[in-house]
C-alpha positions in Angstrom: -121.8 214.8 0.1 -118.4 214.3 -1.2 -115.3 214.4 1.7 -114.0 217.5 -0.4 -117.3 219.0 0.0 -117.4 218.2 3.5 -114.4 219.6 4.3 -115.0 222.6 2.1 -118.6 223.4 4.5 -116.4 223.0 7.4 -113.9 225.6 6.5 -116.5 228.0 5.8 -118.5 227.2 8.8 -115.3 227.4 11.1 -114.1 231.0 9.6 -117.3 232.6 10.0 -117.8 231.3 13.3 -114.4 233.8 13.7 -115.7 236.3 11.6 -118.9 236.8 14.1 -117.2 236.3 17.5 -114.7 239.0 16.3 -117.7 241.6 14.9 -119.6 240.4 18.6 -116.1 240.8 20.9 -116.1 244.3 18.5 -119.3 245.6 19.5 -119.0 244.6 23.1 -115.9 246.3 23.5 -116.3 249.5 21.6 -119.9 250.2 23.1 -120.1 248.1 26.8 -117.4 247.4 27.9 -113.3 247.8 27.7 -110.8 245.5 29.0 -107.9 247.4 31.0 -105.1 245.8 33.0 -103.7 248.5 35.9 -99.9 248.6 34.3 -98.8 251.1 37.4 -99.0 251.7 41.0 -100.4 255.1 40.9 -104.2 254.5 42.0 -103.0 252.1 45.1 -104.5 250.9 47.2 -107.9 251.7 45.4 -106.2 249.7 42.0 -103.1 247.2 42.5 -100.5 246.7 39.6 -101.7 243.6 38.1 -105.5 244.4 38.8 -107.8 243.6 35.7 -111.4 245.2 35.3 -113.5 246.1 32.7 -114.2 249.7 31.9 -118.1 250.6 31.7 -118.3 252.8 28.6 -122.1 253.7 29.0 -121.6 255.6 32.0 -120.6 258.4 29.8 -121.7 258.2 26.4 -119.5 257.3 23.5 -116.7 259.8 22.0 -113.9 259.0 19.1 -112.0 257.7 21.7 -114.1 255.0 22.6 -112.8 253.2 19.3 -109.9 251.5 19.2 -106.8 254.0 18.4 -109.9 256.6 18.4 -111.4 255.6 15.2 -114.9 256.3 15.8 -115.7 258.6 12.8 -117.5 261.2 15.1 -116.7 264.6 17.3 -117.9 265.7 20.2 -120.1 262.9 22.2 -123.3 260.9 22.1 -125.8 259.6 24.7 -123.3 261.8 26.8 -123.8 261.1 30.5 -122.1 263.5 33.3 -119.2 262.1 35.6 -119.3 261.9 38.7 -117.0 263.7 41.2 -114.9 261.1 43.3 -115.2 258.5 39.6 -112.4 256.1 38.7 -112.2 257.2 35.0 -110.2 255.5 32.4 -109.3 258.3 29.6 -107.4 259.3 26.8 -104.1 261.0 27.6 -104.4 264.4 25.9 -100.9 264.6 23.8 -99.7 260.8 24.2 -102.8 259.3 23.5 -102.3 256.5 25.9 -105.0 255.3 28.2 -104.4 256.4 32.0 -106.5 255.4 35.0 -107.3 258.6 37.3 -110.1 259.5 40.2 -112.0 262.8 39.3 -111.4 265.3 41.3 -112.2 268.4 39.8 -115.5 269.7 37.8 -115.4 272.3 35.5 -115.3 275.5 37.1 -113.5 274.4 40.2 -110.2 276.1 41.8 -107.6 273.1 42.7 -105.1 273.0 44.5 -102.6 270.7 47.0 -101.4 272.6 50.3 -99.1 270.6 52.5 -100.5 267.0 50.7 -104.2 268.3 51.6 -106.4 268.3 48.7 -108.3 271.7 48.6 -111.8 272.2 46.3 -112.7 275.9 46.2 -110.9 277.0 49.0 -112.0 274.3 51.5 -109.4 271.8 52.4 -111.5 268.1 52.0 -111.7 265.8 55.2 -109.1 263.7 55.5 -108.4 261.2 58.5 -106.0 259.0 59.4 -106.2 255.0 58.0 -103.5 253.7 59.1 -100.4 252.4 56.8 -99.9 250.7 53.7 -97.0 248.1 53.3 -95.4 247.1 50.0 -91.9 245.7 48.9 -89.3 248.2 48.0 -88.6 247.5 44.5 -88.9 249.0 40.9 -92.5 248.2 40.0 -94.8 248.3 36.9 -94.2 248.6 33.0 -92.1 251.8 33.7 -90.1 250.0 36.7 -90.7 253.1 39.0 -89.6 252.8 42.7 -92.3 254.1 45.2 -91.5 256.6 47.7 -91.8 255.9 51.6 -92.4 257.2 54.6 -89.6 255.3 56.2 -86.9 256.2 53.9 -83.9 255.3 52.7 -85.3 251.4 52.1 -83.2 249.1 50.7 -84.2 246.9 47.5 -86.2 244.0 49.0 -87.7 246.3 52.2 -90.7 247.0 53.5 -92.1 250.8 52.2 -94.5 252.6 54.3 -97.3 254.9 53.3 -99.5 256.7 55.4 -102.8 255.9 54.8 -106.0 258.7 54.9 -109.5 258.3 54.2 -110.5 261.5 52.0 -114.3 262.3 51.6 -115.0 264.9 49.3 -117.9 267.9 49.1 -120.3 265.3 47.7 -119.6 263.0 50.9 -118.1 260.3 49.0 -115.0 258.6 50.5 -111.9 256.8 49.3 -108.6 255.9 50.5 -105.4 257.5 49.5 -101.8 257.2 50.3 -99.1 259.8 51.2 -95.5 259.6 51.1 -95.6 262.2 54.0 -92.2 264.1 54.5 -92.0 264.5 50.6 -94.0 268.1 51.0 -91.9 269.9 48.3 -92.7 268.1 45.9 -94.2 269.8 43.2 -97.6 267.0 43.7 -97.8 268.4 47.4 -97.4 271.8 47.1 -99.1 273.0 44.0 -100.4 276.7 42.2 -104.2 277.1 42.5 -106.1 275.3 38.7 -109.1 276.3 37.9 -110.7 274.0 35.9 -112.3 275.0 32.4 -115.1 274.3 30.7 -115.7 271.0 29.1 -112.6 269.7 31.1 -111.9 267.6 34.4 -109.2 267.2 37.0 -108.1 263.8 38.0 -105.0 262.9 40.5 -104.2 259.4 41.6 -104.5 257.8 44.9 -101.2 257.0 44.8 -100.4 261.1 45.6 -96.8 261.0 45.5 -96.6 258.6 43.1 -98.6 259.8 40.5 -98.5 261.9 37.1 -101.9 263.8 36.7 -103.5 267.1 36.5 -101.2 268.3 38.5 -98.6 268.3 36.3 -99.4 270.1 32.9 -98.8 268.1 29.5 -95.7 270.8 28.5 -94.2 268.8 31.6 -95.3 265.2 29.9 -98.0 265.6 32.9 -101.8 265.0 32.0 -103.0 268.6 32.7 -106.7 269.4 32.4 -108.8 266.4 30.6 -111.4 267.3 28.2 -115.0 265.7 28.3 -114.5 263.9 25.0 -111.5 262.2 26.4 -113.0 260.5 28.9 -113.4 256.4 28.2 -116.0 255.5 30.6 -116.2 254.5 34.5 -114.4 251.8 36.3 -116.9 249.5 38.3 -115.5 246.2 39.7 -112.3 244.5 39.3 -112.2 240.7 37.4 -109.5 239.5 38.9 -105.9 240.4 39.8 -102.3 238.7 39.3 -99.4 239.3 41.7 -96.8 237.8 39.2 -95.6 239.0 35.8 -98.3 237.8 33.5 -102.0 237.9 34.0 -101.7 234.1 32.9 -100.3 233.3 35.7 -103.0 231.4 37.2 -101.2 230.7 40.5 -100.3 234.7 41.6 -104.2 236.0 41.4 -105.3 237.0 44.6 -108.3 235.5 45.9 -109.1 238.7 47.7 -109.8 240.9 44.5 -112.1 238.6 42.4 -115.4 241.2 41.6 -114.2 243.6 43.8 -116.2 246.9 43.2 -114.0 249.7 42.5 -114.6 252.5 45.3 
């Protein structure tokens, strides 16, 4: 064999050694699973900016919006499986068609609302106790370089914010941690009309309450509003890793605390 023809085997071997590893990396992420990097602190402490975790796309079947810009040629879903009240659930914004990270709250047919911070499913307020406090630095944060809100108000740039921290358990006796901004109760997040949730749809909040745009906020109000079934993405299990710096290459800012954590 000539060098031409050598080199000419080579080539061919090397660009569909590509071709496959991008059909393969295809597959796995359109059916198994999605990458997703946590651009925004509304699901803290549960999810940290900078945490990255794959998104299980079995848990729930496979919609249009499990494609890529939601190219799957197909309505409705297939091999549909049922969420779970108290999910992490990566979805499809409604209107923006964006991907947002929520927990699940609300099941179709369920009256919603937030008295006084207090999370209330059909009329019962949920249990929620007392955790403590969460600490971060007072700064704008995230893609959208949002400030978070405090407890200990007015904090100067470079300050230590304080949340109040609660453990909620909801009616299926599944518990997570949330945050609350607590003298922010006129809000519209804190003090909101009663939802009922329709029929094929979901409501999801953050755990980040006061620093969160959800359900509870409708999408005339750029909100997310009630989510449909088809929108939903799939589950989110366990964390990868997470970076505290700018860039999830930077190697030296991942904290060693968060490597496989499951997602609560």
């Amino acid at each position: 064999m000539s060098t031409t023809e050598a080199s000419e085997n080579w080539f061919i071997e090397t660009v569909k050694t590509v071709v496959y590893a991008l059909l393969i990396a295809g597959v796995f992420r359109t059916l198994l699973f999605q990458p997703f990097w946590i651009p925004s602190g509304s699901m803290k402490e549960t999810l940290l900016i900078g945490d990255f975790l794959f998104v299980n796309k079995m848990a729930y079947g496979y919609s249009k919006h499990s494609c890529p810009f939601s190219f799957c040629p197909f309505d409705g879903r297939i091999w549909g499986g049922e969420p779970e009240r108290g999910d992490v659930v990566v979805f499809r914004h409604p209107v923006n068609n964006q991907d947002f990270i929520k927990r699940l709250v609300g099941m179709p047919g369920d009256r919603v609302q937030v008295k006084e911070g207090i999370l209330h499913i059909n009329g019962t307020a949920l249990k929620t106790e007392p955790a403590g406090t969460f600490e971060e630095v007072y700064e704008p944060q995230g893609i959208e370089n949002i400030t978070p809100k405090c407890i200990n108000a007015p904090v100067g740039v470079g300050g230590t914010c304080i949340k109040d921290k609660f453990v909620e358990t909801n009616p299926e006796g599944r518990s997570y941690e949330v945050l609350s901004a607590g003298q922010f109760l006129n809000i519209q997040q804190d003090q909101t009309p009663v939802f009922t949730v329709p029929e094929g749809h979901y409501f999801l909040m953050g755990d980040n309450r006061d620093n969160s745009t959800d359900s509870r906020v409708g999408q005339v109000s750029r909100g997310v509003g009630f989510v449909p079934y088809e929108n939903l993405i799939g589950r989110a299990d366990r964390i990868m890793f997470s970076s505290g710096g700018k860039s999830l290459f930077f190697f030296w800012t991942w904290r060693s605390d968060r490597f496989f954590k499951a997602v609560n």
